[in-house]
Backbone as CSV, one residue per row, in Angstrom:
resi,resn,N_x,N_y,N_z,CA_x,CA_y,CA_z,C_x,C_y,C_z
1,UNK,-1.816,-3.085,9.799,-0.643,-2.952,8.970,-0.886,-1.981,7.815
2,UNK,-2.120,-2.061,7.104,-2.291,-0.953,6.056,-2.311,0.234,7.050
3,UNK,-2.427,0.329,7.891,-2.920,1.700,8.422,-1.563,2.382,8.384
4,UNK,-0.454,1.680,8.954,0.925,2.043,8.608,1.255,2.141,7.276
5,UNK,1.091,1.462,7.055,1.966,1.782,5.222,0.949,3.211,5.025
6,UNK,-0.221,3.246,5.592,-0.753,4.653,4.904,-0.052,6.089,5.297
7,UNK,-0.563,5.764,6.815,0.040,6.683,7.597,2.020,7.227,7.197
8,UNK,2.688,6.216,6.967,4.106,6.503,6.767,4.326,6.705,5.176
9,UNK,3.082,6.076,4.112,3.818,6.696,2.438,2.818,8.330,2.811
10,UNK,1.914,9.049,3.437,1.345,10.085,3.485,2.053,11.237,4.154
11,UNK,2.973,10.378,5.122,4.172,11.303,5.533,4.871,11.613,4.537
12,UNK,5.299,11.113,4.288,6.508,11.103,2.831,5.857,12.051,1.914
13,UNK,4.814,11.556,1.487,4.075,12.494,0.289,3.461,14.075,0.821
14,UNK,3.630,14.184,1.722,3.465,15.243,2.719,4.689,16.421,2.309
15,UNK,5.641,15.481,2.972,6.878,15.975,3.262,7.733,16.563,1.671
16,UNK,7.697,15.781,1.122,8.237,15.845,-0.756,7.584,16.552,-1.380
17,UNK,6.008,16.896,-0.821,5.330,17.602,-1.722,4.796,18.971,-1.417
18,UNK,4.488,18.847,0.146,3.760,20.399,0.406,4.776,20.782,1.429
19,UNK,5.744,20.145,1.957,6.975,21.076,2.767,8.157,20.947,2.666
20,UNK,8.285,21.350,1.111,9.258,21.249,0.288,10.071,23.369,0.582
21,UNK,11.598,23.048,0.909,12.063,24.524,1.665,11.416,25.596,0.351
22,UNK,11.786,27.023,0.830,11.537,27.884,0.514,13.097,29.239,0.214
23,UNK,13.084,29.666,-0.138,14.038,30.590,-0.130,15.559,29.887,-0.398
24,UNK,16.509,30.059,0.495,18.088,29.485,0.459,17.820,28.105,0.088
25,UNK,16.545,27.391,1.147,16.125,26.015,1.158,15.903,25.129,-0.008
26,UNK,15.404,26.268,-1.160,14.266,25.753,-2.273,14.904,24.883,-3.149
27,UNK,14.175,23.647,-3.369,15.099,22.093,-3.845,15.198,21.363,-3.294
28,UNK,15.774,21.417,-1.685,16.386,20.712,-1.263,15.256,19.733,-0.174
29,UNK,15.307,18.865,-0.318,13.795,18.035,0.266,13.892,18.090,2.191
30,UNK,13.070,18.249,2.909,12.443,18.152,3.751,12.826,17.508,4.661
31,UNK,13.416,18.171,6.260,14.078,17.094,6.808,13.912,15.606,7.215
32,UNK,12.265,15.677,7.187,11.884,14.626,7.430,11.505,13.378,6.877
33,UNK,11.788,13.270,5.417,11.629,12.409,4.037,12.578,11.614,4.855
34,UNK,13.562,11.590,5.280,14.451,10.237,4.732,13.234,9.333,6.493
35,UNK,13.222,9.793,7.237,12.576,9.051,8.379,11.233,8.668,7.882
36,UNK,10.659,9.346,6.938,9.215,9.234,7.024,9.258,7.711,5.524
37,UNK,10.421,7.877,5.086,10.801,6.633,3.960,11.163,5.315,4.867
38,UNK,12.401,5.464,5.629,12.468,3.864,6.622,11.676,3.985,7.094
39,UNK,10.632,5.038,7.914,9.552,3.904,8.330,8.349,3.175,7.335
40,UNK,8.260,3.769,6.200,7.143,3.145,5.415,7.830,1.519,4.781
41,UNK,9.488,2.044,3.988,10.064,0.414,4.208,9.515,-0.171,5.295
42,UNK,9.756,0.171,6.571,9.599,-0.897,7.029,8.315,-1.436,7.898
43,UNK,7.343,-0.981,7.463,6.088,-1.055,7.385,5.810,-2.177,5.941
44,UNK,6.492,-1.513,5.118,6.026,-2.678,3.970,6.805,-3.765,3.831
45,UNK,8.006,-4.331,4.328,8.723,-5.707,4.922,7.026,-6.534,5.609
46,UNK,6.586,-5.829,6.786,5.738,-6.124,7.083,4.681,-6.445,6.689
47,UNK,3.939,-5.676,5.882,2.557,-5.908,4.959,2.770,-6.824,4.071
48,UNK,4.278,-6.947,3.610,4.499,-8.294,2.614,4.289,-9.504,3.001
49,UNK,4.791,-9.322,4.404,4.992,-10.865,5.542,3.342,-10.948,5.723
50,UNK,2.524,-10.339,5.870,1.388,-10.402,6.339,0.049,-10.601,5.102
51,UNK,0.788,-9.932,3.757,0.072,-10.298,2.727,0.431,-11.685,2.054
52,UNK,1.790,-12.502,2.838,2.414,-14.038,2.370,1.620,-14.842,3.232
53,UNK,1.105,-13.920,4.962,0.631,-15.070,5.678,-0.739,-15.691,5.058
54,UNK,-1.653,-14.571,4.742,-2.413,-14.401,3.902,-3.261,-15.520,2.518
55,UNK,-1.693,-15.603,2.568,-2.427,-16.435,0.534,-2.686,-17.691,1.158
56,UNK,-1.266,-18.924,2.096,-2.417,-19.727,2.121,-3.765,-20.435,2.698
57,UNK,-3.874,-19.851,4.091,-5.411,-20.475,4.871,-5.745,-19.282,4.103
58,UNK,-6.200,-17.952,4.123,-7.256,-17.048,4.043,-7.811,-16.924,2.504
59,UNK,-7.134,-16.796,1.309,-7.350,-16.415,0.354,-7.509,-17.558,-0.393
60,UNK,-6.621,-18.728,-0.612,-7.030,-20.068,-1.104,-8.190,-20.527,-1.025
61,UNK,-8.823,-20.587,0.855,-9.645,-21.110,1.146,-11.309,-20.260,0.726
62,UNK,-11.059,-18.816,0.349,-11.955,-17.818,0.297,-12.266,-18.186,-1.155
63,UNK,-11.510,-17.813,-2.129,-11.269,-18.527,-3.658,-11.919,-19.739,-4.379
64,UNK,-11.697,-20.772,-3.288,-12.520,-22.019,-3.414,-13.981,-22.220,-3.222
65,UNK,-14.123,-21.064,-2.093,-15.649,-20.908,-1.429,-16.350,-20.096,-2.390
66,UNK,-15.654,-19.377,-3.904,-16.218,-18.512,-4.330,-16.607,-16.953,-3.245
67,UNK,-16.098,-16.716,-2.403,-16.023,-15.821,-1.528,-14.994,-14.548,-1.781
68,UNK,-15.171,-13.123,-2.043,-14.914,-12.332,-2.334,-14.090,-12.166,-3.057
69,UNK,-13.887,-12.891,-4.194,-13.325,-12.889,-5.514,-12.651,-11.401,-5.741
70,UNK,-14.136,-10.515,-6.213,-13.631,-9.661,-7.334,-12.911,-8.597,-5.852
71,UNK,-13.309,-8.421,-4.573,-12.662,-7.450,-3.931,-11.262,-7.999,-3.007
72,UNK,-11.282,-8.857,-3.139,-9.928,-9.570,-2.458,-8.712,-9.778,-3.711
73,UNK,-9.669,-9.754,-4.970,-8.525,-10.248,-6.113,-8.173,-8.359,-6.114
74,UNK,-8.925,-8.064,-5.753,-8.099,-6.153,-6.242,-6.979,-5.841,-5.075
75,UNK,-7.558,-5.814,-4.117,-6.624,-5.665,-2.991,-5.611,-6.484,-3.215
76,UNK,-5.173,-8.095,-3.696,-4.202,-8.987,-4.122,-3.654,-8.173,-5.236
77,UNK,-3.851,-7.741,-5.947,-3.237,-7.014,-7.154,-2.530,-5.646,-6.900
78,UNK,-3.318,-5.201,-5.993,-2.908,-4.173,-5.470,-1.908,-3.839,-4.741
79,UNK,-1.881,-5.113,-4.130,-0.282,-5.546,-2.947,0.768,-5.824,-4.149
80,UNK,0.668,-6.368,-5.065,1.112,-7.050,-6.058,2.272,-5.629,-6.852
81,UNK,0.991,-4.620,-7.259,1.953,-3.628,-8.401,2.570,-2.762,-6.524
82,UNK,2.241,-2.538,-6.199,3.059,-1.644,-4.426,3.904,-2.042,-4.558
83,UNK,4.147,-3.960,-4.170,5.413,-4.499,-4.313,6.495,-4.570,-5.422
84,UNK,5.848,-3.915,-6.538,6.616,-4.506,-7.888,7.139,-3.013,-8.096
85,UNK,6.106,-1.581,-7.917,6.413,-0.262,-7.772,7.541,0.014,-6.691
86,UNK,7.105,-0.731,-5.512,8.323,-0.042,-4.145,9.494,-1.011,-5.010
87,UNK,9.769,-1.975,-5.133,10.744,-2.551,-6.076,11.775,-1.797,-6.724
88,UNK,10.843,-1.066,-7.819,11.448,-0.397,-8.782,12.099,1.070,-8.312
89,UNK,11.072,1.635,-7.622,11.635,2.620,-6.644,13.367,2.215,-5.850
90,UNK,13.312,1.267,-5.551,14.556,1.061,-5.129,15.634,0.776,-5.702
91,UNK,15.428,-0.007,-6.885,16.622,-0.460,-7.675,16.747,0.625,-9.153
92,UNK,15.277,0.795,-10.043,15.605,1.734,-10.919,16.663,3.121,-10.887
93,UNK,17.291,3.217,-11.553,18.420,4.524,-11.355,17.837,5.711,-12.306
94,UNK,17.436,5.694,-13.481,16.924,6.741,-14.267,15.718,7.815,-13.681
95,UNK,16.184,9.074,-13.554,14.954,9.411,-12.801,14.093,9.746,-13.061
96,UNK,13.985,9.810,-14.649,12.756,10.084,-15.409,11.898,8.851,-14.956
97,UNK,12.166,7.755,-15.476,11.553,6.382,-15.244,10.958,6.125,-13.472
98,UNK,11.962,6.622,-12.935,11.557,6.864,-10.983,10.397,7.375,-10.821
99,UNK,10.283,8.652,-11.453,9.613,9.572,-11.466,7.740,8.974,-11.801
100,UNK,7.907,8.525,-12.887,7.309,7.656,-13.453,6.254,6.464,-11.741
101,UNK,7.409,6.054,-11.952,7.376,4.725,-10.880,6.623,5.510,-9.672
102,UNK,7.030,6.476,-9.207,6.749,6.831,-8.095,5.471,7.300,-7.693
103,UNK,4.990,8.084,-8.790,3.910,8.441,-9.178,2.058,7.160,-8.882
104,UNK,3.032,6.234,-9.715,1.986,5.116,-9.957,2.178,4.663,-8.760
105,UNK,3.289,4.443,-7.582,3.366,3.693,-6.520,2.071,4.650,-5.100
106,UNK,2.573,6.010,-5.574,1.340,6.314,-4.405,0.396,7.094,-4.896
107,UNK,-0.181,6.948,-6.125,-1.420,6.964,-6.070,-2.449,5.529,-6.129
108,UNK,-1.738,4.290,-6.195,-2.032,3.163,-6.007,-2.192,2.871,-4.570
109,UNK,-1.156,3.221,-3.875,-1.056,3.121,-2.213,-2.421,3.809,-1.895
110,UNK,-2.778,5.554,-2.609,-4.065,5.395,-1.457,-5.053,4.973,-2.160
111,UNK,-5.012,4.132,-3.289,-6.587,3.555,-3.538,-6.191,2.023,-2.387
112,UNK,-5.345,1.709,-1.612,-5.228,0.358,-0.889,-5.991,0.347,0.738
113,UNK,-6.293,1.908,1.206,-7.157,1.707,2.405,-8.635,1.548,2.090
114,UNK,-8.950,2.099,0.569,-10.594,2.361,0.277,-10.825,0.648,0.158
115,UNK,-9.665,0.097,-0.773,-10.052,-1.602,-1.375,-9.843,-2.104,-0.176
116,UNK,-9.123,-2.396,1.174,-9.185,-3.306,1.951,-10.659,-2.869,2.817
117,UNK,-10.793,-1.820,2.673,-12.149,-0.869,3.428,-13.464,-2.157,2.891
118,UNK,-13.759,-1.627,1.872,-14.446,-2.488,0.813,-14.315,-3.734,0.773
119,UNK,-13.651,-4.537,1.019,-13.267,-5.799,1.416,-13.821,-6.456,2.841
120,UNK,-13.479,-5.767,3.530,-13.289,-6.301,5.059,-15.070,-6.213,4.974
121,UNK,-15.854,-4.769,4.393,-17.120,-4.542,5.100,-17.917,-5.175,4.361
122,UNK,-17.875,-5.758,2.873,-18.430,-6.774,2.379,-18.455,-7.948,2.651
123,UNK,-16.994,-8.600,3.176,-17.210,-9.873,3.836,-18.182,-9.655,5.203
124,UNK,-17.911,-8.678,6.047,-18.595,-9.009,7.035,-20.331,-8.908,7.240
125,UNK,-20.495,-8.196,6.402,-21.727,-7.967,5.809,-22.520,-9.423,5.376
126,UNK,-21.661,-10.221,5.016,-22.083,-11.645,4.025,-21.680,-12.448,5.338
127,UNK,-20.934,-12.340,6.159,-20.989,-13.154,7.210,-22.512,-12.839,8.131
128,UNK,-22.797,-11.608,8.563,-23.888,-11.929,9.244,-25.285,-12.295,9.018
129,UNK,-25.035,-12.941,7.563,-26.004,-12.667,6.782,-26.405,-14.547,7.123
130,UNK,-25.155,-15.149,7.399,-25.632,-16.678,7.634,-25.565,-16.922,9.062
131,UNK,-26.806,-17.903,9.128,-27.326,-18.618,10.560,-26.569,-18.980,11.250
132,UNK,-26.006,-18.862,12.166,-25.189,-19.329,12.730,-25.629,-20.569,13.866
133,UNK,-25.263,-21.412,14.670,-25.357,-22.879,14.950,-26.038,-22.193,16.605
Protein backbone atom coordinates (compact mmCIF):
# COMPACT_ATOMS: atom_id res chain seq x y z
CA UNK A 1 0.00 0.00 0.00
CA UNK A 2 2.85 2.58 0.67
CA UNK A 3 4.29 1.59 -2.49
CA UNK A 4 1.11 3.11 -4.08
CA UNK A 5 0.63 6.14 -2.28
CA UNK A 6 4.41 6.58 -3.41
CA UNK A 7 4.27 5.62 -6.74
CA UNK A 8 0.81 7.82 -7.41
CA UNK A 9 1.84 11.28 -5.00
CA UNK A 10 5.44 10.95 -7.38
CA UNK A 11 3.26 10.96 -10.37
CA UNK A 12 1.58 13.97 -9.42
CA UNK A 13 4.76 15.67 -8.25
CA UNK A 14 6.21 14.68 -11.53
CA UNK A 15 3.54 15.92 -13.47
CA UNK A 16 2.95 19.63 -11.51
CA UNK A 17 6.46 20.04 -11.37
CA UNK A 18 8.81 18.93 -14.21
CA UNK A 19 5.99 18.60 -17.09
CA UNK A 20 4.50 21.58 -16.53
CA UNK A 21 3.44 23.02 -20.68
CA UNK A 22 5.69 25.22 -22.41
CA UNK A 23 4.94 27.93 -24.88
CA UNK A 24 0.82 28.57 -25.66
CA UNK A 25 0.74 25.70 -22.81
CA UNK A 26 2.76 27.61 -20.07
CA UNK A 27 0.54 27.59 -16.66
CA UNK A 28 -1.65 25.42 -17.49
CA UNK A 29 -0.95 21.98 -15.51
CA UNK A 30 -0.29 18.69 -17.16
CA UNK A 31 -2.70 16.41 -18.62
CA UNK A 32 -2.10 13.95 -16.41
CA UNK A 33 -2.40 15.60 -12.71
CA UNK A 34 -5.99 15.20 -12.36
CA UNK A 35 -5.53 11.00 -12.95
CA UNK A 36 -2.32 10.84 -11.25
CA UNK A 37 -4.45 12.79 -8.03
CA UNK A 38 -7.64 10.09 -7.98
CA UNK A 39 -5.39 7.58 -8.06
CA UNK A 40 -3.21 8.63 -5.06
CA UNK A 41 -6.84 9.56 -3.23
CA UNK A 42 -7.53 6.53 -3.69
CA UNK A 43 -4.63 4.78 -2.67
CA UNK A 44 -4.81 6.79 0.53
CA UNK A 45 -8.75 5.76 1.43
CA UNK A 46 -6.72 2.65 1.46
CA UNK A 47 -3.54 3.20 3.52
CA UNK A 48 -5.98 4.80 6.05
CA UNK A 49 -8.11 1.51 6.17
CA UNK A 50 -4.91 -0.36 6.50
CA UNK A 51 -3.15 2.08 8.90
CA UNK A 52 -6.91 1.64 11.20
CA UNK A 53 -6.40 -2.18 10.66
CA UNK A 54 -3.17 -1.66 12.13
CA UNK A 55 -3.59 0.15 15.60
CA UNK A 56 -5.44 -2.58 17.18
CA UNK A 57 -3.66 -6.31 17.13
CA UNK A 58 -0.29 -4.86 15.59
CA UNK A 59 0.69 -1.65 17.24
CA UNK A 60 -1.11 -1.96 20.74
CA UNK A 61 0.28 -5.26 21.08
CA UNK A 62 3.99 -4.05 19.80
CA UNK A 63 3.70 -0.90 22.37
CA UNK A 64 3.06 -3.13 25.28
CA UNK A 65 5.97 -5.48 24.29
CA UNK A 66 8.08 -2.31 24.31
CA UNK A 67 8.75 -3.31 20.61
CA UNK A 68 9.61 -0.68 18.07
CA UNK A 69 8.48 2.26 19.81
CA UNK A 70 10.59 5.03 18.50
CA UNK A 71 10.27 3.65 14.57
CA UNK A 72 6.66 2.61 14.47
CA UNK A 73 5.71 5.81 16.63
CA UNK A 74 7.33 7.89 13.46
CA UNK A 75 5.77 6.07 10.77
CA UNK A 76 2.27 6.48 13.17
CA UNK A 77 2.87 10.17 13.10
CA UNK A 78 3.69 10.20 9.88
CA UNK A 79 0.36 8.60 8.65
CA UNK A 80 -1.07 11.00 11.12
CA UNK A 81 0.23 14.72 9.60
CA UNK A 82 -0.41 12.83 5.48
CA UNK A 83 -3.83 12.42 6.83
CA UNK A 84 -4.29 15.77 8.49
CA UNK A 85 -2.10 17.47 5.28
CA UNK A 86 -4.22 15.40 2.44
CA UNK A 87 -7.20 16.81 4.67
CA UNK A 88 -6.34 20.22 4.36
CA UNK A 89 -5.39 19.90 0.79
CA UNK A 90 -8.90 19.15 0.19
CA UNK A 91 -11.01 21.35 2.14
CA UNK A 92 -8.55 24.52 2.65
CA UNK A 93 -9.57 27.22 -0.11
CA UNK A 94 -6.74 29.95 0.34
CA UNK A 95 -4.00 29.16 -1.89
CA UNK A 96 -1.36 30.69 -0.22
CA UNK A 97 -2.13 28.45 2.87
CA UNK A 98 -2.59 25.23 0.08
CA UNK A 99 0.47 26.04 -1.09
CA UNK A 100 1.85 25.89 2.23
CA UNK A 101 -0.03 22.55 2.96
CA UNK A 102 1.08 20.99 -0.02
CA UNK A 103 4.47 21.44 0.27
CA UNK A 104 4.66 19.84 3.85
CA UNK A 105 2.23 16.99 2.53
CA UNK A 106 4.90 15.64 -0.02
CA UNK A 107 7.86 16.18 1.31
CA UNK A 108 6.55 14.21 4.35
CA UNK A 109 5.07 11.52 1.91
CA UNK A 110 8.64 10.72 0.70
CA UNK A 111 10.26 10.59 4.08
CA UNK A 112 7.13 7.58 4.57
CA UNK A 113 8.91 4.76 2.28
CA UNK A 114 12.53 5.40 4.08
CA UNK A 115 10.42 5.20 7.86
CA UNK A 116 8.32 2.11 6.98
CA UNK A 117 11.81 0.82 5.23
CA UNK A 118 13.43 1.31 8.67
CA UNK A 119 10.73 -0.17 10.46
CA UNK A 120 9.92 -3.33 8.77
CA UNK A 121 14.06 -4.11 8.63
CA UNK A 122 14.55 -3.42 12.29
CA UNK A 123 11.77 -5.48 13.42
CA UNK A 124 12.87 -8.22 11.38
CA UNK A 125 16.27 -8.02 12.28
CA UNK A 126 15.09 -8.34 16.20
CA UNK A 127 12.91 -11.14 15.18
CA UNK A 128 15.67 -13.38 14.01
CA UNK A 129 17.54 -12.56 16.64
CA UNK A 130 15.15 -14.87 19.08
CA UNK A 131 15.21 -18.75 19.42
CA UNK A 132 12.68 -19.97 18.04
CA UNK A 133 10.76 -23.39 19.52
Amino acid sequence: MVSALVVTGVGWLVCHYLLTGTGELEGLPHPAEPTWLALHGAAAMFGLLLFGMLLGPHMQRAWAQHRGRATGGTVAAIFVVLATTGYGLYYVGDDAWREWISIAHWAVGLVLPISVAVHVSRHRTKLRRVPRD
